[in-house]
C-alpha positions in Angstrom: 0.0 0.0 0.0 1.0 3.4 -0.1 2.9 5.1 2.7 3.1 8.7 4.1 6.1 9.7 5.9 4.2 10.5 9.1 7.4 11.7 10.9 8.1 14.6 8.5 4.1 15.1 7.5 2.4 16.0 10.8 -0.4 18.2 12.1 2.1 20.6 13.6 3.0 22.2 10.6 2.3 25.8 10.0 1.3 27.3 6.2 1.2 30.6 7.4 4.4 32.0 5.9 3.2 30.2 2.7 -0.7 31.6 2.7 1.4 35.2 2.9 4.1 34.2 0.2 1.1 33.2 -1.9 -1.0 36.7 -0.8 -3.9 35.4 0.7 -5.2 37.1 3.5 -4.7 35.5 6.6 -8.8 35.0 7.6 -9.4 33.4 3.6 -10.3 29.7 3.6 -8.4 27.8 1.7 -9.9 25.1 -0.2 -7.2 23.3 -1.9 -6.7 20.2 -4.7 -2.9 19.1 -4.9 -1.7 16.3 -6.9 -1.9 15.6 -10.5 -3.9 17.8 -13.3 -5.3 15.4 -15.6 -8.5 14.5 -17.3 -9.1 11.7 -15.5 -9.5 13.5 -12.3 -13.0 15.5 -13.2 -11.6 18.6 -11.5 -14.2 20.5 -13.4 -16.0 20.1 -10.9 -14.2 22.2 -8.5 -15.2 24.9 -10.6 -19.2 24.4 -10.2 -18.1 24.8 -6.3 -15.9 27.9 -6.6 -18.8 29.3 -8.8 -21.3 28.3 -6.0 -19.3 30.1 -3.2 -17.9 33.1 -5.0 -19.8 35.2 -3.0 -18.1 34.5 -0.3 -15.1 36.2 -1.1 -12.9 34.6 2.2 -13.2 31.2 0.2 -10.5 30.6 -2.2 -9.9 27.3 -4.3 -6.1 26.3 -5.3 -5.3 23.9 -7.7 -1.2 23.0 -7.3 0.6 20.6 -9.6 1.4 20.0 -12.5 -0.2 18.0 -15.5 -1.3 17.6 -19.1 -4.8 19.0 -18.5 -3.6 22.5 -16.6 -3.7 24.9 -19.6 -7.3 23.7 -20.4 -8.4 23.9 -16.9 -6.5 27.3 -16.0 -8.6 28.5 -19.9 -11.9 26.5 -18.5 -11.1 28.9 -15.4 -11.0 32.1 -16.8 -13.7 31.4 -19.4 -16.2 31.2 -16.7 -14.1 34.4 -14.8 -13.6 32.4 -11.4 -11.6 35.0 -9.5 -11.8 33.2 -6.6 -9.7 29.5 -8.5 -5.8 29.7 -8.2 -3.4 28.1 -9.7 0.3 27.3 -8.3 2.9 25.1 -9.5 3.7 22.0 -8.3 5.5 22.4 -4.9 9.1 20.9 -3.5 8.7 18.1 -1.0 10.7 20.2 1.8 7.4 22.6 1.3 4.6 20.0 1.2 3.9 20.1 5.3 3.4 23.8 5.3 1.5 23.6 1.7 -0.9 21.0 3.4 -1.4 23.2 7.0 -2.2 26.3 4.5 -5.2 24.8 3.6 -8.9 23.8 5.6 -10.3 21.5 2.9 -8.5 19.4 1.2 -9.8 17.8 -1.9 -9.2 14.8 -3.8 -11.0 14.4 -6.7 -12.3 11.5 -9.3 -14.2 10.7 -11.5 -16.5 7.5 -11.5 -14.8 3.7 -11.8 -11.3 5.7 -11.6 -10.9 5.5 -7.8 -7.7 3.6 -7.1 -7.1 0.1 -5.1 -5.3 1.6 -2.4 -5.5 5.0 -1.5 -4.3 7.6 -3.4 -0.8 9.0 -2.5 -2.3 12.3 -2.5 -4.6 11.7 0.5 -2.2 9.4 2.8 -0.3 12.6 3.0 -3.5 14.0 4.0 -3.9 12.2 6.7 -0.8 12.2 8.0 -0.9 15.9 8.4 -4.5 15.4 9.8 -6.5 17.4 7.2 -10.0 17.9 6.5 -10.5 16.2 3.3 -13.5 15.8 0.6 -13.4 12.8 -1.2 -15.5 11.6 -4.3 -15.5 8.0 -4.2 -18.1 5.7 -5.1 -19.6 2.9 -1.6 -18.0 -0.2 -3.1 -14.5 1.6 -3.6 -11.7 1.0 -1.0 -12.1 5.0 -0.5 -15.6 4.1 0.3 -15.1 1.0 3.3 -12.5 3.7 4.5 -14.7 5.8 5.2 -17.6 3.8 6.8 -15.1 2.1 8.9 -13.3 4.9 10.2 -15.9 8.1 11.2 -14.8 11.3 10.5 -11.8 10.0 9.0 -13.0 12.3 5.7 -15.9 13.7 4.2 -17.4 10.6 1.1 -19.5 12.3 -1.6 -20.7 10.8 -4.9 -18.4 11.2 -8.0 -19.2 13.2 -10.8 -22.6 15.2 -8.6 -21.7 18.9 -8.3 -24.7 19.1 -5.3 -23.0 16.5 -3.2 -19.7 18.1 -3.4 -21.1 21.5 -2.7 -23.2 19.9 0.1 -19.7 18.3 1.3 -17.9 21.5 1.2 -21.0 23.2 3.0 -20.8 21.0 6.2 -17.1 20.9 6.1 -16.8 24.8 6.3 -19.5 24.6 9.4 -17.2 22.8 11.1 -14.2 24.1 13.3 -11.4 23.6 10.8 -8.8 25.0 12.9 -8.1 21.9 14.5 -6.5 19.2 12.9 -8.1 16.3 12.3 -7.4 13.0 15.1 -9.2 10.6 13.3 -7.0 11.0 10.0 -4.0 11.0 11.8 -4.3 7.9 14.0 -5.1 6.1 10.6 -2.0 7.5 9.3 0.0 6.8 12.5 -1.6 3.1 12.4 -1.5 2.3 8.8 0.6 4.5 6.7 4.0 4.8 8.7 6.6 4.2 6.0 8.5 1.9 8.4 6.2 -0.4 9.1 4.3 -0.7 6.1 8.2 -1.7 4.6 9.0 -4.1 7.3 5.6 -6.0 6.7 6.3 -6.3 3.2 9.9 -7.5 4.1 8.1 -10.1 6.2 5.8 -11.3 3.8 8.8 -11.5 1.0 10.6 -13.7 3.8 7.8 -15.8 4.1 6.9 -16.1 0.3 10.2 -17.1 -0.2 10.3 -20.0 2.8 7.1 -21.9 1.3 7.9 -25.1 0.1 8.0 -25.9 -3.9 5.9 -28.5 -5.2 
């Protein structure tokens, strides 16, 4: 499975010298999808929700990374004259646990049949920093059980349904976001360490190989 490095990724990060480097104000909720920019993702929709909330103007949706679907998104963007969508290149490691306390919501984002096997390297980091975290993901996924196992762990919406995700986004910003997330980060302290999750699969190796031949 994928691993976070929980040790170096942790809730006691602080984004605020970021949020200032990247001129936000320091009361704007951050809203924020980081990862991959492709088509597969559906990140369209982020737009219907930044279009639902740009009244608000202390709401503010940043996309950063990299990928083949940016310059259509960042036109897509503009084309429907979202002042309230950002865009920011994708980020050094060494920044990642102040990029990931910058923001209140974090998003991860997919379309329909596309969710992965294991979660999504995106989101174990996440967890490890004990984020608040919308996730499209369809029941039967392993996004899904994750989430009906482990309350509060992050908020499950349908893929590819604007009104869920702005229904998501609506009860996540009602909640006090200043605190980081427990739930998230036990799972990441019980199931994504680095260390162990390399020294079970050092085990099971060991014990593939010690079977007997027939």
């Amino acid at each position: 499975p994928n691993w976070s490095d929980i040790d170096f990724v942790t809730p006691h990060s602080d984004g605020s010298a970021l949020k200032k480097e990247w001129k936000f104000n320091p009361s704007d909720r951050i809203i924020m999808y980081a990862g991959n920019i492709g088509y597969k993702q559906g990140l369209e929709i982020i737009f219907d929700a930044a279009e639902y909330f740009q009244e608000q103007t202390d709401i503010k949706f940043v996309l950063v990374g990299a990928g083949a679907y940016t310059t259509t998104l960042k036109e897509l963007s503009a084309m429907r004259k979202l002042a309230n969508v950002y865009f920011k290149p994708l980020q050094p490691w060494v920044n990642v646990p102040q990029m990931l306390a910058l923001a209140d919501i974090h998003l991860v984002v997919q379309k329909k049949g596309a969710a992965d096997a294991v979660l999504p390297s995106k989101l174990t980091n996440i967890l490890s920093a004990g984020g608040h975290a919308l996730v499209t993901a369809e029941p039967h996924t392993e996004l899904g059980a994750i989430a009906a196992k482990h309350k509060g762990i992050f908020t499950c919406v349908a893929p590819e349904n604007p009104s869920a995700f702005i229904a998501g986004l609506t009860d996540l910003l009602a909640q006090d976001l200043a605190t980081h997330n427990a739930v998230a980060r036990e799972f990441a302290e019980l199931y994504l360490a680095k260390d162990k999750i390399l020294d079970q699969f050092v085990v099971d190796l060991e014990n593939l190989i010690k079977k007997p031949k027939y």
